[in-house]
C-alpha positions in Angstrom: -161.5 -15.8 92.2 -159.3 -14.4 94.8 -159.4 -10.5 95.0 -156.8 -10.1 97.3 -154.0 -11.3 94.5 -152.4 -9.2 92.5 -152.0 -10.0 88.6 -147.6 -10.0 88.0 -148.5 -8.9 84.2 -145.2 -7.7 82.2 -145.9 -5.5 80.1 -142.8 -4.8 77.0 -140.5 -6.0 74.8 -137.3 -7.8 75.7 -134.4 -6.2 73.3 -131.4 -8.3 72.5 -128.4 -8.6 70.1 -130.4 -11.2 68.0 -132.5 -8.4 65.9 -131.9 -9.1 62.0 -133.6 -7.1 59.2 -136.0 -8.8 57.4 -136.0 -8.6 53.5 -138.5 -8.6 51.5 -137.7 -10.5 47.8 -137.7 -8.5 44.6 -140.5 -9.9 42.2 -137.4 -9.6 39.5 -133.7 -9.9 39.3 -132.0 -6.8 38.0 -129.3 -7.5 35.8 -125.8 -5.3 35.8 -125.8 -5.9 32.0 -126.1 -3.0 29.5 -127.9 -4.3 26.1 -128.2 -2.6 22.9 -132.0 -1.7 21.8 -131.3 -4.3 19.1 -130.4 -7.1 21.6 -133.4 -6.6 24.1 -136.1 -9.3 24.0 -138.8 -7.6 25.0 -142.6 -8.6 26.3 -145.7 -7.4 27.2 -147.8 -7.5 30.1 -151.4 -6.9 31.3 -152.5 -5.7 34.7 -155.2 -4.2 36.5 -155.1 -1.7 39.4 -157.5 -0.1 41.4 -159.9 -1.4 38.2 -157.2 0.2 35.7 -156.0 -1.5 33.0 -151.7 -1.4 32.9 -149.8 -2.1 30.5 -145.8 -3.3 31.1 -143.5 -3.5 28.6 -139.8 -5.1 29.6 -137.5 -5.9 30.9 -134.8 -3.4 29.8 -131.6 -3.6 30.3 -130.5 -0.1 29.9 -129.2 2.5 32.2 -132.4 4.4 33.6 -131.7 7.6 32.0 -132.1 6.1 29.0 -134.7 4.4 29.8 -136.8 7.4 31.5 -135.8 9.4 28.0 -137.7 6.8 25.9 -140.1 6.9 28.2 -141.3 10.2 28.1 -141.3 10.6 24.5 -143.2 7.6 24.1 -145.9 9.3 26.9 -145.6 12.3 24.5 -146.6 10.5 21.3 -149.6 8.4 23.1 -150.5 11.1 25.3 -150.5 8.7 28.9 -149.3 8.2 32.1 -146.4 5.9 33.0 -143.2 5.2 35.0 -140.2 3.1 34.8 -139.9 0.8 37.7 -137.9 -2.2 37.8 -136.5 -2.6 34.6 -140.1 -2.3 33.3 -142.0 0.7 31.8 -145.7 0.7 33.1 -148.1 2.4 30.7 -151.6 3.7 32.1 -154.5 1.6 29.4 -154.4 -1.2 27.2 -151.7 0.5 23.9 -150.1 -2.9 23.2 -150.9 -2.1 19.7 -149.9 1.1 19.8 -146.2 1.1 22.0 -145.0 -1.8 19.7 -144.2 -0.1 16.3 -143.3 3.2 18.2 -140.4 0.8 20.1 -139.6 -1.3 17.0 -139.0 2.3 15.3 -136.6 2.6 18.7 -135.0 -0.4 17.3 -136.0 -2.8 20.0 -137.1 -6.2 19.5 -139.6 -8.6 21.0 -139.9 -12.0 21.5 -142.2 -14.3 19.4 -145.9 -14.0 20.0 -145.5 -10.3 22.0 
């Protein structure tokens, strides 16, 4: 190893024009369509998080205000936590059995074996 050289190291980033944004896909498509509670076909959902059970209920197709009113008196009657994200309403626990008549009393539908 020669100690006289000097290492030309260049240090930095070389900026150009050619810098595109990089998107990252949604996990669903959001639809522009407005349905009727009666014409939703809704689903459930199970998840875990952080070692939390989840439970999803969707995919609406309503404006969110309307969706965000449902939801909270729905967290009202089961006394949870939950948000609307995504078309979907995310309920803190496993209340399958319990959301689905309070929904069906909304006048929302689900599809077979849900």
């Amino acid at each position: 190893m020669n100690r006289g050289k000097k290492l030309n190291l260049f240090i930095g980033a070389d900026i150009d024009d050619s810098w595109a944004e990089v998107q990252s896909p949604r996990k669903s498509i959001i639809s522009n369509d407005i349905l009727e509670p009666s014409s939703h076909q809704l689903f459930f959902s199970k998840e875990k998080r952080k070692g939390k059970a989840v439970t999803l209920v969707g995919e609406f197709q309503m404006p969110k205000n309307d969706c965000n009113a449902i939801l909270k008196t729905l967290k009202k009657k089961l006394g949870c936590g939950g948000v609307y994200k995504d078309n979907f309403m995310e309920f803190q626990g496993e209340l399958k059995d319990k959301i689905r008549p309070l929904l069906v009393n909304e006048g929302f539908k689900f599809k077979s074996k849900h």
